[in-house]
Backbone as a chain_set.jsonl record, in Angstrom:
{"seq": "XXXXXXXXXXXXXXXXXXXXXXXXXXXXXXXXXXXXXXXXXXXXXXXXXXXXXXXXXXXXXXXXXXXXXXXXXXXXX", "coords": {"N": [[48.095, 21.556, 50.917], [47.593, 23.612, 48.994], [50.038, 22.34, 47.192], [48.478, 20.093, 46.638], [46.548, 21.324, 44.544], [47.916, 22.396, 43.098], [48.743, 20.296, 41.566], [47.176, 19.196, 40.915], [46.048, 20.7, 38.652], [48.245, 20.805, 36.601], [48.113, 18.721, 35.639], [45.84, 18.077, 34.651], [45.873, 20.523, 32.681], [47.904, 19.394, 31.252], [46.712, 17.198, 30.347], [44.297, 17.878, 28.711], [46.024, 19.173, 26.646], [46.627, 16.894, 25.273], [44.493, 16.008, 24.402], [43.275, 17.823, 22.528], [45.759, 17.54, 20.769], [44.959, 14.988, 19.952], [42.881, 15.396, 18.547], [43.426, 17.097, 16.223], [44.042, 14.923, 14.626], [45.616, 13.917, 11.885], [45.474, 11.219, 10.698], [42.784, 10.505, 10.26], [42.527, 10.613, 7.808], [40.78, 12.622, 6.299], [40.683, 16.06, 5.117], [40.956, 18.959, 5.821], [38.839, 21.081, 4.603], [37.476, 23.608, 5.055], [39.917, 25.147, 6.098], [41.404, 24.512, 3.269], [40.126, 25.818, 1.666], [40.035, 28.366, 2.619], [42.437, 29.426, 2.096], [42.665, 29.051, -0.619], [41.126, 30.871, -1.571], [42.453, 33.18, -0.521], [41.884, 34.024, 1.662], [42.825, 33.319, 3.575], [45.015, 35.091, 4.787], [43.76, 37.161, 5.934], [42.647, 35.965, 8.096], [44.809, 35.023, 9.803], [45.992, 37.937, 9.918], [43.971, 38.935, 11.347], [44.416, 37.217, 13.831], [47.008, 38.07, 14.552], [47.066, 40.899, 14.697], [44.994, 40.332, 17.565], [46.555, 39.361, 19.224], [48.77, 40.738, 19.352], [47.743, 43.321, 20.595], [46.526, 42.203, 22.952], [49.469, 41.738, 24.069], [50.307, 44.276, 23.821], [48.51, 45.214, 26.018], [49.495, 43.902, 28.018], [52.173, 44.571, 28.546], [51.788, 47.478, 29.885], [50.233, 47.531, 31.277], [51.536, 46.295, 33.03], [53.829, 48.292, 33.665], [52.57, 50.226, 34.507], [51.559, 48.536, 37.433], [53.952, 48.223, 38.059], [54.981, 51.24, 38.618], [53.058, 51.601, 40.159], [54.079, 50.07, 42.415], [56.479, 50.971, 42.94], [56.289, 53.469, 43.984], [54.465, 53.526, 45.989], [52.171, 53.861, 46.659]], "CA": [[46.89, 21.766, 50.142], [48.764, 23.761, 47.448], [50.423, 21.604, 46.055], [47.504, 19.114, 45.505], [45.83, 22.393, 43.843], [49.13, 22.717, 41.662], [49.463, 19.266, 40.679], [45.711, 18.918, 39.792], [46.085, 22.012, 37.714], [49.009, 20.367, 35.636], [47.755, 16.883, 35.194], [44.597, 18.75, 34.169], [46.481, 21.152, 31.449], [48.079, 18.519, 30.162], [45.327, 15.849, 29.366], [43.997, 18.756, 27.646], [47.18, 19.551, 25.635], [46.626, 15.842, 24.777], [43.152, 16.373, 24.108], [43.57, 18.957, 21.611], [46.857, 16.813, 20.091], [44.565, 13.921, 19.299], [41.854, 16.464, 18.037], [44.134, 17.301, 14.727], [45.245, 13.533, 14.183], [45.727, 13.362, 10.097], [45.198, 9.738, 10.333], [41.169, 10.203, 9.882], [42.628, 10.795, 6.245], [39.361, 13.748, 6.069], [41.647, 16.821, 4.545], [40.301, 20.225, 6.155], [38.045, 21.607, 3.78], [37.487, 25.021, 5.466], [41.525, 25.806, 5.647], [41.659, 24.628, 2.292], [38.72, 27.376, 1.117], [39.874, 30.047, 2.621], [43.622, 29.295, 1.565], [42.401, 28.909, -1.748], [40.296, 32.081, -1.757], [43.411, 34.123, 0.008], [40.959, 34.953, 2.916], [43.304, 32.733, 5.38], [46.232, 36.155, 4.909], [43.178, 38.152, 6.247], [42.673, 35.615, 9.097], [46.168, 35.82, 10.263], [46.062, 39.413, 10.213], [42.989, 39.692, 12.369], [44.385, 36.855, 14.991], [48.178, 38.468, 15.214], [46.619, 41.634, 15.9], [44.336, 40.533, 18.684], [47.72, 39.129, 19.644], [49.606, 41.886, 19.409], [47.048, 44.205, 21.705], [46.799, 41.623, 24.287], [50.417, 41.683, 24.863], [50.66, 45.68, 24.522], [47.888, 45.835, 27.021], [49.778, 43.091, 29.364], [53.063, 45.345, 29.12], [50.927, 48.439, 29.969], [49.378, 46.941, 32.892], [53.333, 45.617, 34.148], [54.421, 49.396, 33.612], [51.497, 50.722, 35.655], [51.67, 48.475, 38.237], [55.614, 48.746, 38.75], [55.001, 52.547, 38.877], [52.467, 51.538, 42.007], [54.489, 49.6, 43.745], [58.127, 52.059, 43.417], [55.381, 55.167, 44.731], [54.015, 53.002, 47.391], [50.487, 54.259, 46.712]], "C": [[47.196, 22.49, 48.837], [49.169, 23.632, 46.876], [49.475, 20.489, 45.204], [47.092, 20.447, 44.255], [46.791, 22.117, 42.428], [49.32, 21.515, 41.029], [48.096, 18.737, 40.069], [45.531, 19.631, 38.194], [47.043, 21.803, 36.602], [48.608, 19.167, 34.969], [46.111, 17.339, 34.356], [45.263, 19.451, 32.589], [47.048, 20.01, 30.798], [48.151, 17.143, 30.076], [44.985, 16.769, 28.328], [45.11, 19.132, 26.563], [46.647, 18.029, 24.94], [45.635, 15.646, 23.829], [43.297, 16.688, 22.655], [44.867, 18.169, 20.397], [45.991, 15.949, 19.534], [43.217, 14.806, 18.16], [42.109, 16.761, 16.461], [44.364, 16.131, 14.342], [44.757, 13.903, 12.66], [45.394, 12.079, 9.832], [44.064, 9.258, 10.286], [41.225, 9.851, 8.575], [41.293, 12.14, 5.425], [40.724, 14.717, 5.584], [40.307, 17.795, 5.298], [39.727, 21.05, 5.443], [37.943, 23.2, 4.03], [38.802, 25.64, 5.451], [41.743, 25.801, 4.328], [40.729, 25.788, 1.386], [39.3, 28.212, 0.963], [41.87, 30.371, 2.164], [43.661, 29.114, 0.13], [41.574, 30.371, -2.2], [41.464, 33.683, -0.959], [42.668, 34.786, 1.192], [41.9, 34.262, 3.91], [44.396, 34.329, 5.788], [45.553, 37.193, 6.306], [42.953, 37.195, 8.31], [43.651, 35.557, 10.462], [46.777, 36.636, 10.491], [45.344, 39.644, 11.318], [43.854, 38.731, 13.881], [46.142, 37.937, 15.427], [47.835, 40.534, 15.113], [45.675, 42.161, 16.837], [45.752, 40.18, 19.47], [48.807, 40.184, 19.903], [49.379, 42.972, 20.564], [47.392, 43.479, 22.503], [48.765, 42.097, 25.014], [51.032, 43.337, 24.768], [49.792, 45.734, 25.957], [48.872, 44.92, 27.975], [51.291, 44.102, 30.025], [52.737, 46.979, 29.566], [51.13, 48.818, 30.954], [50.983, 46.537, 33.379], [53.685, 47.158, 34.195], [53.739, 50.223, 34.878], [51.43, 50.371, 37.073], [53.389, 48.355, 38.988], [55.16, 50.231, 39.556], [54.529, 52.034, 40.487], [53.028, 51.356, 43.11], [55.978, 50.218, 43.92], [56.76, 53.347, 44.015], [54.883, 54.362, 46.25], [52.554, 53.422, 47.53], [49.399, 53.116, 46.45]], "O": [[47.044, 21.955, 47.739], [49.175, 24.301, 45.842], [49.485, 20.108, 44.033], [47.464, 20.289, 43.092], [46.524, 21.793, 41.271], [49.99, 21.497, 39.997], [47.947, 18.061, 39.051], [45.092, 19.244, 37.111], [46.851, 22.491, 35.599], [48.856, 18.823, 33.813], [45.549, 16.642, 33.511], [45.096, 18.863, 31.52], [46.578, 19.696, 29.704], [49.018, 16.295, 29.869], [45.306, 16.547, 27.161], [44.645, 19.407, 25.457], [46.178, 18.221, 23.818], [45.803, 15.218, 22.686], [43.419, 15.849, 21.763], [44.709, 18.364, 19.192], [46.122, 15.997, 18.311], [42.961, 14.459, 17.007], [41.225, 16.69, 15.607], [45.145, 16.19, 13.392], [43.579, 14.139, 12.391], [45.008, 11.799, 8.697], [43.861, 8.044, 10.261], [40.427, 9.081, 8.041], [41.115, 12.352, 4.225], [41.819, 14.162, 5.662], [39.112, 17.499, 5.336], [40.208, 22.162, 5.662], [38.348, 23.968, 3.157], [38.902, 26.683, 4.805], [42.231, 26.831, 3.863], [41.133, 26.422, 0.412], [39.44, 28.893, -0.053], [42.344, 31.494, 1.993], [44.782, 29.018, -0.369], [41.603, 30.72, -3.38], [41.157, 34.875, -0.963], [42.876, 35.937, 1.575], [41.792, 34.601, 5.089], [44.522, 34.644, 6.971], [46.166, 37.742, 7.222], [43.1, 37.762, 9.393], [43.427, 35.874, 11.63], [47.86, 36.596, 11.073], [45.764, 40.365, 12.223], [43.959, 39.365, 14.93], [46.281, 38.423, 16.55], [48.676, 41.276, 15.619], [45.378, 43.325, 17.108], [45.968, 40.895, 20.448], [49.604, 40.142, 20.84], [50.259, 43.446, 21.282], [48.481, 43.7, 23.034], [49.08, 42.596, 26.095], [52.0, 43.685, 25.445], [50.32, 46.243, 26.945], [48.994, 45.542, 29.03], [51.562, 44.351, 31.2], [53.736, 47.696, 29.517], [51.728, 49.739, 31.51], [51.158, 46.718, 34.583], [53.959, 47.29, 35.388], [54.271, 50.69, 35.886], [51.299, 51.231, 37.944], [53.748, 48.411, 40.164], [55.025, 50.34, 40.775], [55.172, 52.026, 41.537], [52.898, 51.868, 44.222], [56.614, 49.982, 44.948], [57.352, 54.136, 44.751], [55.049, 54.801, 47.388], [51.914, 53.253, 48.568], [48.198, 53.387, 46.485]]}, "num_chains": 1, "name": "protein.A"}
């Protein structure tokens, strides 16, 4: 039963990877108007700032949380 779970769960992720791949195709020939804006207005620098550091937290808080729960499990508490 596990493994169906696990092999639904892959064949699932990636349709969606696929998904998402056909999602960008260039071959509409449309040009991205909103990237080009804010890349033209220097607001994308600011966008890239804000996502690499929500990026950045997430993965302090994830090594945090691994530090914390090591500690737990060398104490045995």
């Amino acid at each position: 039963m596990h493994k169906k779970v696990q092999l639904w769960f892959l064949l699932s992720l990636f349709g969606f990877i696929g998904l998402v791949g056909r999602a960008q195709d260039p071959a509409s020939g449309k040009p991205v108007e909103m990237a080009d804006r804010l890349r033209a207005n220097g607001k994308i620098y600011v966008v890239v700032a804000v996502l690499l550091t929500i990026f950045a937290g997430l993965i302090a808080y994830v090594i945090r949380l691994d530090r914390k729960i090591g500690r737990l499990e060398k104490g045995g508490k």
